[in-house]
N, C-alpha and C positions, 0 to 999 in steps of 0.2 A: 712575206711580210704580213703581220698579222693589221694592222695600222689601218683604219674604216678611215676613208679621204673623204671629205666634208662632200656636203650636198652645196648645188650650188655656188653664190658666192659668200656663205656664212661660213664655210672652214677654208682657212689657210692651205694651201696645196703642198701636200709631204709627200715626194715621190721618191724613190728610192734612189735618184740620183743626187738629189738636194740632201738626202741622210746620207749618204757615202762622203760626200765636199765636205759635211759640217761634221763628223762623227766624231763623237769625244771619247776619252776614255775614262772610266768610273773605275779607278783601283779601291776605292772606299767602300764598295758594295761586296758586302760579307761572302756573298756565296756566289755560284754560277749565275750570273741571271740568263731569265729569259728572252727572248727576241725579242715579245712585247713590253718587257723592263726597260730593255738599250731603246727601245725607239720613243719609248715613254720620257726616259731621263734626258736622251738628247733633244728631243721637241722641247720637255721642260729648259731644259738649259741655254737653247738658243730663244727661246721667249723672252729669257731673261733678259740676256743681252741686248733683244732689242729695245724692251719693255715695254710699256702701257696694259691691256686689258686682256687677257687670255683665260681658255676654256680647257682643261685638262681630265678626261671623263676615263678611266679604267674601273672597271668592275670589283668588287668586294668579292677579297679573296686574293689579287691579283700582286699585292706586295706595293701597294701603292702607298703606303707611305715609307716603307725601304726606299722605294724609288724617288721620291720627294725628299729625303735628306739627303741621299748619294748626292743626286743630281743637285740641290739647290745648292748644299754645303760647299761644294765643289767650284761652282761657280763663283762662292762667296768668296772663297782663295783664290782663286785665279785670277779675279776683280782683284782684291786686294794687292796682289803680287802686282798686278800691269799698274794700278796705282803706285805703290814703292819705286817702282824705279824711276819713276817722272817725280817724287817727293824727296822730301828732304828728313823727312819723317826719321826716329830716335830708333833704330834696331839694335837688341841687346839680346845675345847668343842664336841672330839668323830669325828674331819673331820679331814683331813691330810691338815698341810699347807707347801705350796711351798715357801719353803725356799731360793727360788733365785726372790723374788720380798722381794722390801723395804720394812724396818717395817713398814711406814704408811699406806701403798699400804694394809700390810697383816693385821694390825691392823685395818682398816677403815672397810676391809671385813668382818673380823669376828663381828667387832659390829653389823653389818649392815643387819646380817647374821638373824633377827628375825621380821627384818624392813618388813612391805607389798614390795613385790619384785616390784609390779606395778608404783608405787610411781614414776613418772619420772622427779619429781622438788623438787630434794631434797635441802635445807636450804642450804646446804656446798657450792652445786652449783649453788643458786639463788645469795646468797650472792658475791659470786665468780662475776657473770655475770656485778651485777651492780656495782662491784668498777673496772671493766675493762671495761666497755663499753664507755667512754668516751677517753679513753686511745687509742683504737683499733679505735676509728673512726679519731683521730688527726694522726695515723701510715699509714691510709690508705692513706689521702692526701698526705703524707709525700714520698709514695712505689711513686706513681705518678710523684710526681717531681724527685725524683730519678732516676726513672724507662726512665725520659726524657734527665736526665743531664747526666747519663750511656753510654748511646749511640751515645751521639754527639759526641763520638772521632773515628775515623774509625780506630787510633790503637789498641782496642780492638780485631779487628778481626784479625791482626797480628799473626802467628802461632810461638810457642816458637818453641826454637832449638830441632832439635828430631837426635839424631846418634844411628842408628840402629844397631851398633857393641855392643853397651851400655850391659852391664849384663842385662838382663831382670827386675833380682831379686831387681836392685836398682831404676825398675819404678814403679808406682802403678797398681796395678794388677787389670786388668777390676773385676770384679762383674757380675756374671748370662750371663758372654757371649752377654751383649747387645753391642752397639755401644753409650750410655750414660753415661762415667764413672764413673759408680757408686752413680750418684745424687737423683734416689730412697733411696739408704742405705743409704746416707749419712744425711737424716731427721730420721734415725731411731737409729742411728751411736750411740747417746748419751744415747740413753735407752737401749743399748745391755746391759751395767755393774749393769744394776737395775735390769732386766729380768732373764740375765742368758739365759743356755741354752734352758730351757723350757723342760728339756727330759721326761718328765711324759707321760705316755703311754695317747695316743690319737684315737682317731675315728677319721677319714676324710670321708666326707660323698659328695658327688659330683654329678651334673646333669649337662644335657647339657643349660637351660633355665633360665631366674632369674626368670619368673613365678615359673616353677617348686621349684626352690628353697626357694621361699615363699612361696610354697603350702607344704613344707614339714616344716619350721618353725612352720607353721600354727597345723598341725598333732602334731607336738611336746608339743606347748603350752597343748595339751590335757593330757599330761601326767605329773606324777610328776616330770620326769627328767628334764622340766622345770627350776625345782627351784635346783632342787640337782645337776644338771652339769655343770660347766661351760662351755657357747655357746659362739661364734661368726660365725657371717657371714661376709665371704668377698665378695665384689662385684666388680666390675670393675670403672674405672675412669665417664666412661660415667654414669655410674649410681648414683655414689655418691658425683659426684665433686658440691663444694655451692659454687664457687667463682664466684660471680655474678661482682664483677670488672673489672674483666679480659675477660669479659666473653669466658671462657673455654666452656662452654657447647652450643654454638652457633656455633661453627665451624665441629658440629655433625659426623663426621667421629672418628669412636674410635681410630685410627691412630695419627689422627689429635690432639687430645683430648691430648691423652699421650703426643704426643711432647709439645706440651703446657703447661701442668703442668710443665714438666720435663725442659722447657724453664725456665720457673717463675722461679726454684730453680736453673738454673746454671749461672744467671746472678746475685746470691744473695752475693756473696761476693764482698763486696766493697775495694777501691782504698788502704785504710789503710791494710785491710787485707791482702790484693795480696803483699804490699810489707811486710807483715811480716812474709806471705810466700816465699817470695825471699829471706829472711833473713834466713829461717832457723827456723822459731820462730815455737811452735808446731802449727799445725796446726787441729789438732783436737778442741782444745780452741779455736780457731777462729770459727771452723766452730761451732760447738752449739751455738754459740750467736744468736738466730733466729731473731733478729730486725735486721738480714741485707736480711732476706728471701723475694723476693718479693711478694709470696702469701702472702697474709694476714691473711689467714687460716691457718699457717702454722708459725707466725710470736713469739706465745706464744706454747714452750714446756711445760710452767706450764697446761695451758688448755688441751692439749694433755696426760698429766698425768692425768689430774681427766675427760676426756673423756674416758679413760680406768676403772678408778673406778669406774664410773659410770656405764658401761657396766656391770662388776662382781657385780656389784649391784643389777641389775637388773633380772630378768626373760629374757628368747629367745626374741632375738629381729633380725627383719627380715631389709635386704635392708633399704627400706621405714622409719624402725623407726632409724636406726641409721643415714641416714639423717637427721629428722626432729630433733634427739636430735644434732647432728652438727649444723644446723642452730640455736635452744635455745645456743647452746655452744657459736656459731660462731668460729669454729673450724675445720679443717678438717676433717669427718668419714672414708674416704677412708685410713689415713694411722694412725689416731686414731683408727681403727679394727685392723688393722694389730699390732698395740701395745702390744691387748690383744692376740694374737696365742700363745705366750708362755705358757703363764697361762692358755688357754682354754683346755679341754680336749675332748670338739666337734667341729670340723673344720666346716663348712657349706659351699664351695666354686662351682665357675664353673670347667667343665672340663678343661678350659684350663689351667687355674692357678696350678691345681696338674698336666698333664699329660707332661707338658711342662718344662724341667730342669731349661734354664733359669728362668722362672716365679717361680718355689718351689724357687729356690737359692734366688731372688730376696726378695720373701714375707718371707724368711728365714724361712722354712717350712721344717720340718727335720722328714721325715718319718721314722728312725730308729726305729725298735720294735712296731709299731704303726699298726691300723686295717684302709686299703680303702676300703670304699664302693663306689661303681659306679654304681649308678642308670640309667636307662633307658641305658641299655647297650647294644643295640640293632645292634644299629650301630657305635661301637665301635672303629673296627680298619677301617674302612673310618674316622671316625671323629680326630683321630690319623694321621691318613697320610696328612689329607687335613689342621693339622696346622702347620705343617711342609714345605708344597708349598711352594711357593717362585716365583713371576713373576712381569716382569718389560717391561714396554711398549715402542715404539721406541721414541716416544714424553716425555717419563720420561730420557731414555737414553739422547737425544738432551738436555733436562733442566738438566741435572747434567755436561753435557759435556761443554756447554757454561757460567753456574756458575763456572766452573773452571778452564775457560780459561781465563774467566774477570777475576777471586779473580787472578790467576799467575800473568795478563798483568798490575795489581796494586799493587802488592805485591811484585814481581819479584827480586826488588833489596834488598831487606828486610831480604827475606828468607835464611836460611841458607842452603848447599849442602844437608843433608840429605834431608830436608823439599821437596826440587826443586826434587832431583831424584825421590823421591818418588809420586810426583805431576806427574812429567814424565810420569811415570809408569800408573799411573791411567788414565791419558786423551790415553795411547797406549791399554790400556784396554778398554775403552768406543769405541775407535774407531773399532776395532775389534767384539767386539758385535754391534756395527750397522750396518756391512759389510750383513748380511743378510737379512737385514730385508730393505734394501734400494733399491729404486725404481728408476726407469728411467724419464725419463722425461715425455713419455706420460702415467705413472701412472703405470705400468706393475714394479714385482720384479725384480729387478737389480741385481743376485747373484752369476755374473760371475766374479767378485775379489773374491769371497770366495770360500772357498774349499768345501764346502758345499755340492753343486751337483755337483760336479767334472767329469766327465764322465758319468753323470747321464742321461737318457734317457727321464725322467718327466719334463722336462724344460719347458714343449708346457701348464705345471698347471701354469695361472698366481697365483692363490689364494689356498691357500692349506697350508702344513707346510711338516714339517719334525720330527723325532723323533730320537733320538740317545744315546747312555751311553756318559756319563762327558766326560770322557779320549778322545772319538772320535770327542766330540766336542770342545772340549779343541786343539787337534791336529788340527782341519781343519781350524782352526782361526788363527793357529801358535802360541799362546798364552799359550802353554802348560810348555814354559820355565821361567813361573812367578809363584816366590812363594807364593800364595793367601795367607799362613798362617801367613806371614812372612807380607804381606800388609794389611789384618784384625789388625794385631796388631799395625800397625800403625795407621788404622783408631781410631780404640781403643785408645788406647792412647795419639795421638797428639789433637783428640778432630776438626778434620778438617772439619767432618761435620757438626756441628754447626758454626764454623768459617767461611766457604766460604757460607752457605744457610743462616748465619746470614749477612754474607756483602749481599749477592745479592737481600737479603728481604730490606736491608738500601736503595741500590740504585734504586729499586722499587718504594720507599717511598718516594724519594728524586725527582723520575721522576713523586711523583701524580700517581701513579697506585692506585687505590683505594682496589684491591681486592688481594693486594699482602700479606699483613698482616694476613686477614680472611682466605684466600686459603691456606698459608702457603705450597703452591704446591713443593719450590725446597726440604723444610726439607722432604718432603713424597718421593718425587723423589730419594733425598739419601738414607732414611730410605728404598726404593725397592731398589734400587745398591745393598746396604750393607747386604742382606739378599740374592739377588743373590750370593754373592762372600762367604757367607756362603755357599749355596746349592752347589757351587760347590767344595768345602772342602771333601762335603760326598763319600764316599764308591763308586767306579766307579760302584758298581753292588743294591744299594742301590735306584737309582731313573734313572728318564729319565730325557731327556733334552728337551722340544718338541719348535720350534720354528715357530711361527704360523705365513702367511701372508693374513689372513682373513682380508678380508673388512671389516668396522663397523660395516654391517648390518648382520655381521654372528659371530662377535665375539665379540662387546661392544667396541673396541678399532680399530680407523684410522692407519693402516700401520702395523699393527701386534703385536708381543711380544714374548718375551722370558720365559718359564715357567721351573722351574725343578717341576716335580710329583715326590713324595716320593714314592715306593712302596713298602715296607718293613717295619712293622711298632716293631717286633718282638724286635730290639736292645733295640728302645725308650720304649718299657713296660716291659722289663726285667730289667731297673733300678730302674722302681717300685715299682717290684716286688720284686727283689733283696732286697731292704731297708727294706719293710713292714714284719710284721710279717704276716699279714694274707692280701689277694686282696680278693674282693668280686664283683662280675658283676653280679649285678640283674636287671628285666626287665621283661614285659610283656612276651615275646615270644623271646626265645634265639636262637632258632631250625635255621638253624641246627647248634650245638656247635661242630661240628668237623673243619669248616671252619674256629671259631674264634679260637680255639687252634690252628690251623694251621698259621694260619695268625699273633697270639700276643703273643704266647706260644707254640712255636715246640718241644721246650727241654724237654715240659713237656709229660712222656708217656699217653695216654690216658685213662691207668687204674689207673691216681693217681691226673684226674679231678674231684673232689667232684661235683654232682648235683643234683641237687632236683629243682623237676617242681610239682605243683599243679592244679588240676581244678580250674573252677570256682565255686564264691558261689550261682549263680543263680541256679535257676531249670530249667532243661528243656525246661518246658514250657512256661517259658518267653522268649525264644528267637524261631522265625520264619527266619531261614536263608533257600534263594532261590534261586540256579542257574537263571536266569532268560534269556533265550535263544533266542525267539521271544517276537516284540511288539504288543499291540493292531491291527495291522492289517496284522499282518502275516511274516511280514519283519525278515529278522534271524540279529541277533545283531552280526556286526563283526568291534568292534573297535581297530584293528590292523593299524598300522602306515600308510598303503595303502589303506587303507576304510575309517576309522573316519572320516573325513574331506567332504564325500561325501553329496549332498542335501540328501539323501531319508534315509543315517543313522543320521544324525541328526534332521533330522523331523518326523522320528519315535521315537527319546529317547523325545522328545515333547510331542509324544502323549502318551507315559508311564509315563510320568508326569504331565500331563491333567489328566490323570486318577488317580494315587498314591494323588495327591492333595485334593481329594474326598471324599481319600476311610481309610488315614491315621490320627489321630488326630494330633494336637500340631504341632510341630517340625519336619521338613523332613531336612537331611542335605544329598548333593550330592557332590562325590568325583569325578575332573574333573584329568587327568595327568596334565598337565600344564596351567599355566596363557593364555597363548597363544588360547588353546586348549577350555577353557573357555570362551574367550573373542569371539573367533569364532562362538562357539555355543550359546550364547549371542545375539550377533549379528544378526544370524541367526532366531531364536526364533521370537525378535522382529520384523523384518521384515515380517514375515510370521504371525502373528499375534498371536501364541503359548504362548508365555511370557505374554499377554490381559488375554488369560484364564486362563490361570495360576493364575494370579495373582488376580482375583475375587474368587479363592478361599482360597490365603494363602497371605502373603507380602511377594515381594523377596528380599534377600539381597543377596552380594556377597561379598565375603573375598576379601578385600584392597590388593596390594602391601605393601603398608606402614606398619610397625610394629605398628607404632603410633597411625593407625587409625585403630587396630583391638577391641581395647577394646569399641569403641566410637559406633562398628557395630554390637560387641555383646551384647552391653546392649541395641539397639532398638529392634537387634530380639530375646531378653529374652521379652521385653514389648513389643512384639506384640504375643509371644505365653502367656502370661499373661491375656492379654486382651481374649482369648478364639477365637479371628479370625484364630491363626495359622500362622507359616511363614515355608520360604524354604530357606536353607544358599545354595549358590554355592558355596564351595571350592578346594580347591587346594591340591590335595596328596604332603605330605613334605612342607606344609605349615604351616601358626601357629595356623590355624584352627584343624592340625589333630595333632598336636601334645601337650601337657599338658593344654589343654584346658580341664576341667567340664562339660560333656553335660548329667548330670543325668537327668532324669526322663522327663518331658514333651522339653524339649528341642532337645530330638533324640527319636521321637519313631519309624524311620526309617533312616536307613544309605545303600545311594544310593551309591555302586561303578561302576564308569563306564569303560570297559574295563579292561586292565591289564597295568598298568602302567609301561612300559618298560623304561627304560631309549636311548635316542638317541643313534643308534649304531654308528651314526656320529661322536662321540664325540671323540677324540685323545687320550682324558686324559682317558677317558672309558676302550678305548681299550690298551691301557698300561697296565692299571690293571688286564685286564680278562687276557692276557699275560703272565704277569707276573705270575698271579693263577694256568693260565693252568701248567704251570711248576713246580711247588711247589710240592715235594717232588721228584722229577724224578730223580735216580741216576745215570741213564745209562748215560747221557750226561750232561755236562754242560752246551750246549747251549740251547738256546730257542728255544721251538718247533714249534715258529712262529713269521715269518719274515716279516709282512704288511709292517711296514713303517720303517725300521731299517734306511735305508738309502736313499730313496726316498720320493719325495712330496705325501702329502694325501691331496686329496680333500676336502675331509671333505663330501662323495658319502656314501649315506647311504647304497645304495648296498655293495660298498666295507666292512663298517662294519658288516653286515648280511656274509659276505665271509669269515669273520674272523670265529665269532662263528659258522658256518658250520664247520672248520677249526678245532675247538676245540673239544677234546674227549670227556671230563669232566668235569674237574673242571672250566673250564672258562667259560662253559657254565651253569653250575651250580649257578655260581657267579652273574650271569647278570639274572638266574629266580629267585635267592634268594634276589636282589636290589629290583624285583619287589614285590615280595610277603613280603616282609618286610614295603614294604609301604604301601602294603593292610591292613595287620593284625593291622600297626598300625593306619591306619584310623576308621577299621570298630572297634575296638577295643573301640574306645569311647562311642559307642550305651551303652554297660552297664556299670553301676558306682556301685549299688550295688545290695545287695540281692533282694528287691524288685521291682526294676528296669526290665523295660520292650521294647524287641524293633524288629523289621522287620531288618533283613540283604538282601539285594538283590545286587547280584554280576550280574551285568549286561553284557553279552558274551556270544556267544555259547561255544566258550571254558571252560568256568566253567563248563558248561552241559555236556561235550562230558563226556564218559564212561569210566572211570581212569581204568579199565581193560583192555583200547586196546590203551593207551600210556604208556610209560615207565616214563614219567616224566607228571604229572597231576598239575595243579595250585594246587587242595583242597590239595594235598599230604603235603602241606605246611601253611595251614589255620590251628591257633589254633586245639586243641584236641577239646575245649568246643563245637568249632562251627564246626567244621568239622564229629562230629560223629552224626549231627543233620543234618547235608545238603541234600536240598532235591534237587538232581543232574539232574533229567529229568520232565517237564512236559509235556501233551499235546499240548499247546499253551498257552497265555498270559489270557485266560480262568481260565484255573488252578490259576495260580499265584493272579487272582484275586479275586478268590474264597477261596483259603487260606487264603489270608492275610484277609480279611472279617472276616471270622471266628474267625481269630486271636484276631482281634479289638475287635468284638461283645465280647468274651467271656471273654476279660483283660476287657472290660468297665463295662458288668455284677460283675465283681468281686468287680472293683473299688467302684461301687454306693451299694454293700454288706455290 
């Protein structure tokens, strides 16, 4: 049994006698599995059962998410069956049907239910297409002139009467907490009473990537749950939106994207309607008449209905095809998917649509009694905290402040007393957040009106920031006597930020601004406010407030900003958790799982975290991992923040790869810490003539910035190791190269890391965190056991950061070698894909090498098991390293031509 049994009392005890009692059988798993599959699928399966919180770690490469659909899907049936015979439930031809969709809905299924699943142009809906297709091309010109005679009145942007004394109860009640009220639900408003609640017990299954998530599609069509479960995929707007009219998907920021749709649908009701909503008249009937919807996509609920049928028609379908069937539709898929959630009983989504309340509430996602799985869960509670941020720039503050000084100095006599005080209120709020962040005349911060540095001694930092809790920064503004909760609700309801970022986009348009439309810059500007004024709602002990006055060239942003860092992400997953019947966090390499229950699950005691960790399926001797210490000419490797950048250590990682280019077949891919870091040694190379030899023996390419342009880089250097020349990828750790990319077989026969990828101790938001860490769990005191920047300017002085983690005992220093080694494991981690797979690891640093008996804290201490009990930690020189890996090659090549 290959099954690593927990250390102490942090993993669940799986002994071969307790897998023999519980052993299931997986007839759904395509191929043979392996032993670590069966014992993977059945720990998964029995978690289930029991449910609450579980840890599920197999290595990449290993077939783990085969393993996670056999296994989960399986259970899903077997649930469902042991519930059928205690119900009373409607079975028609031996299936259960969901009695809260319409009879045609349910009657079209079951016909249909014997049809080739593949079949994507079915009669129902060919017919359908062409007696609406002349219909919807007369609608579109029609949205057009509409869409122009709408807006030539500037009383549109007039705000109705709003008296905040009102009963709450007699206004409409925001929807998911956003600041759009309610105009996503309101396209779905009509299908609630067809759907129903949808309670049928479900799998939510989650990653962080939409590759990943169509690489897991992908695993699924292998199996028969295929055809037996109902799937849907959700994807995001950016991904799925076809409105090629409007053009939505040219204004490429997914911020941007959302408002845009969400625009299209709130300008859709017309002059007839509004006053039959003045009247009193119901207004639900109004709103489902979708011919006053200005998408187009959006304009026919009938097509919306049979894009759903269509779907449970069908076989798993990924992203890519419920677009392509949207475009045959000519229909929306982004909230056509969403149709089918109720009915599905395999959710497919990104992290952020489940772990984010707003978004479940929105996509009407009702975890009650249901299983998550959370794939690639490595870096879990960062990816948690960092969607919760919240930060707005001084240039975003100026553009909402002058938008709504124009929309008052127009409006002014119009408005009604509530409208004006509360207008009031907000321009006294902007102004007070830009009291920090404003500069004097010859360019220096100006933050002697703010209370900010008040007796502060750091005043001589022109650039730098500050960091503090809400409540003290709430007091040093004077702003602490305004009730944010009391002003969100306004925002919410009187609908002001669309009103004043829709006048100031007219009078843009009206002055010929040409990029005021495209840029849509005040609605983004609001949409950062109105997430400030959320961040600062939260728990005074829940985030920081950091307020940065970095130059461009050190923080992406002229003149500074405002940030809140969440640090606590334990409330936001325990509602999760709470709802679901069972949580599932699976992932390459978990280690170490005291940090995430600490960090996302503290209530839970550590003897009642279920875990199970497996080897890998490789052998041994396919994998060659090698501390690599010294270069070809004797130079000791020390790519530490104060070295790396030096000539003689990147002219020697040169000549370790002058030489690896030679000596490796196929595929070399080299892990750089940053773009920057990359771009340097680059540079460098060529200049010196290194990148010449290099590249007579392999093609180089280098991992883009661009997401867009990473597929375009890996399909040259697939057909240049194709061709049998060989190439060499440069990437980037936490790039998209190391992360759910495929590099089986001739595409990685070697994975170069360089250094230890630390994260900048420079970094504000860094150091808040490890902060924060260091504290966690300390009952002697409330306070923090460390004061860097509570109340003074931070440079942004890497020393200073380096003074912190000296600073810290434990766990904050813990935290910042576990950020590191978590980007290792997960780059070098893609060298193998599967059993037969073969490949060189070389960790390039003396630090790898040094002798983990004479430090207390070792990098390898933190390297998978697979690769870590093979490390070969000292050599004589770059001799050795080259002699091995020769051997290596020679005798995989012998084997291969066997």
């Amino acid at each position: 049994m290959l099954c690593v049994v927990g250390q102490c009392n942090m993993k669940e005890m799986i002994d071969k006698t307790q897998l023999a009692e519980e052993k299931q059988e997986f007839p759904g798993f395509p191929y043979e599995p392996y032993s670590i599959q069966i014992d993977f699928m059945n720990a998964l399966y029995r978690f289930l059962d029991k449910g609450g919180v579980s840890m599920l770690e197999s290595p990449t490469g290993t077939g783990k998410s085969l393993s996670i659909i056999c296994s989960a899907l399986q259970w899903l049936i077997d649930r469902n069956e042991k519930l059928n015979k205690s119900s009373d439930k409607v079975v028609v031809d031996g299936e259960e049907v969901d009695e809260s969709e319409p009879d045609w809905i349910r009657n079209f299924t079951v016909n249909c239910h014997d049809d080739a699943k593949t079949n994507r142009k079915s009669p129902f809906r060919v017919k359908k297409e062409k007696r609406d297709f002349d219909a919807r091309k007369e609608e579109e010109v029609s949205i057009r002139k509409q869409e122009a005679g709408d807006e030539a009145n500037e009383q549109e942007f007039c705000l109705e009467e709003y008296e905040s004394e009102e009963d709450s109860s007699s206004k409409r009640k925001p929807v998911g907490g956003g600041f759009y009220t309610s105009s996503e639900d309101e396209e779905d408003g009509s299908d609630e009473e067809e759907e129903g609640g949808g309670g049928g017990l479900k799998v939510f299954y989650c990653s962080r990537t939409h590759s990943q998530l169509s690489q897991f599609v992908k695993e699924l069509r292998k199996t028969v749950f295929a055809q037996r479960v109902r799937v849907v995929c959700l994807g995001s707007r950016k991904n799925m939106c076809i409105n090629e009219v409007a053009d939505v998907l040219k204004l490429g920021n997914v911020g941007r994207i959302n408002e845009r749709c969400l625009d299209l649908q709130k300008k859709k009701t017309s002059l007839a309607s509004k006053k039959k909503k003045n009247l009193g008249t119901n207004v639900k009937g109004g709103r489902t008449k979708s011919s006053s919807c200005r998408c187009p996509m959006l304009r026919k609920q009938s097509l919306q209905r049979e894009f759903k049928a269509e779907i449970l028609q069908q076989e798993a379908m990924d992203i890519e095809d419920l677009v392509q069937l949207g475009r045959e539709m000519r229909t929306c898929p982004y909230y056509g998917s969403r149709r089918v959630a109720p009915a599905a009983e395999l959710i497919i989504l990104p992290y952020q649509s489940l772990l984010s309340k707003s978004s479940r509430e929105s996509l009407g996602l009702n975890l009650k009694n249901s299983v998550v799985i959370i794939d690639e869960a490595h870096n879990l509670a960062d990816t948690l905290l960092s969607m919760h941020d919240a930060k707005i720039t001084i240039s975003q503050l100026e553009d909402v402040h002058s938008s709504i000084e124009s929309y008052l100095g127009r409006f002014q006599n119009l408005l009604g007393a509530g409208n004006r005080r509360y207008i009031q209120t907000l321009l006294i709020l902007i102004r007070a957040l830009l009291k920090p962040l404003a500069t004097t005349s010859d360019g220096n911060p100006n933050s002697g009106n703010s209370g900010l540095d008040s007796g502060n001694p750091s005043k001589s930092k022109p650039c730098g920031g500050c960091s503090m809790a809400i409540n003290d920064f709430l007091f040093s503004l004077n702003i602490d006597n305004i009730n944010l909760v009391k002003l969100l609700a306004y925002i919410k309801q009187s609908n002001i930020i669309h009103k004043v970022s829709g006048y100031g986009e007219r009078v843009a348009m009206l002055q010929k601004d040409p990029t005021a439309r495209e840029e849509m810059s005040k609605l983004s500007s609001f949409r950062a406010f109105s997430d400030m004024l959320v961040a600062l709602t939260h728990n005074n002990g829940d985030g920081r407030i950091i307020v940065s006055k970095m130059n461009s060239s050190t923080s992406g942003q002229k003149g500074g900003y405002i940030k809140y860092v969440m640090l606590t992400g334990a409330k936001l997953f325990s509602e999760v958790v709470d709802e679901a019947h069972a949580v599932v966090l699976a992932g390459g390499t978990l280690q170490p799982i005291e940090e995430t229950r600490e960090r996302l699950f503290p209530w839970l005691p550590s003897n009642q975290l279920q875990f199970f960790s497996c080897s890998h399926i490789v052998p041994s001797e396919s994998i060659m991992p090698i501390a690599v210490s010294h270069g070809p000419s004797g130079q000791s490797f020390d790519f530490s923040h104060s070295s790396r950048s030096s000539t003689e250590m990147i002219q020697e990682l040169g000549l370790l790869m002058s030489n690896l280019v030679a000596l490796v077949p196929e595929g070399v891919i080299v892990f750089f810490s940053s773009f920057e870091y990359e771009t340097q040694v680059h540079t460098a190379w060529t200049n010196s003539g290194i990148l010449r030899r290099i590249m007579k023996k392999k093609r180089v390419f280098r991992e883009p910035r661009r997401n867009t342009e990473v597929e375009a880089v890996l399909r040259d250097y697939k057909e240049a190791i194709e061709s049998q020349r060989g190439a060499i990828m440069l990437a980037v750790v936490g790039g998209k190269v190391s992360e759910g990319i495929n590099f089986s077989d001739g595409m990685c026969r070697c994975v170069v890391m360089v250094g230890l990828p630390y994260p900048s101790p420079s970094d504000i938001e860094l150091l808040e965190r490890i902060k924060h860490i260091e504290g966690l769990g300390d009952t002697e005191s409330s306070k923090p056991c460390l004061t860097l920047v509570d109340d003074s300017y931070y440079s942004g002085d890497v020393r200073e950061g380096f003074g912190v983690l000296r600073s810290c005992r434990r766990r904050g220093k813990e935290y910042y070698e576990n950020l590191c080694m978590k980007a290792v494991n997960q780059s070098i981690g893609e060298a193998i894909r599967h059993a037969k797979d073969y490949s060189a690891i070389l960790l390039v640093d003396a630090r790898y090498a040094n002798d983990p008996a004479k430090r207390t804290s070792h990098p390898s201490s933190k390297l998978p098991k697979w690769i870590k009990d093979h490390l070969i930690y000292s050599t004589k020189g770059y001799g050795d390293v080259h002699r091995l890996l020769h051997q290596f090659f020679k005798h995989k090549n012998v084997q291969k031509s066997s």
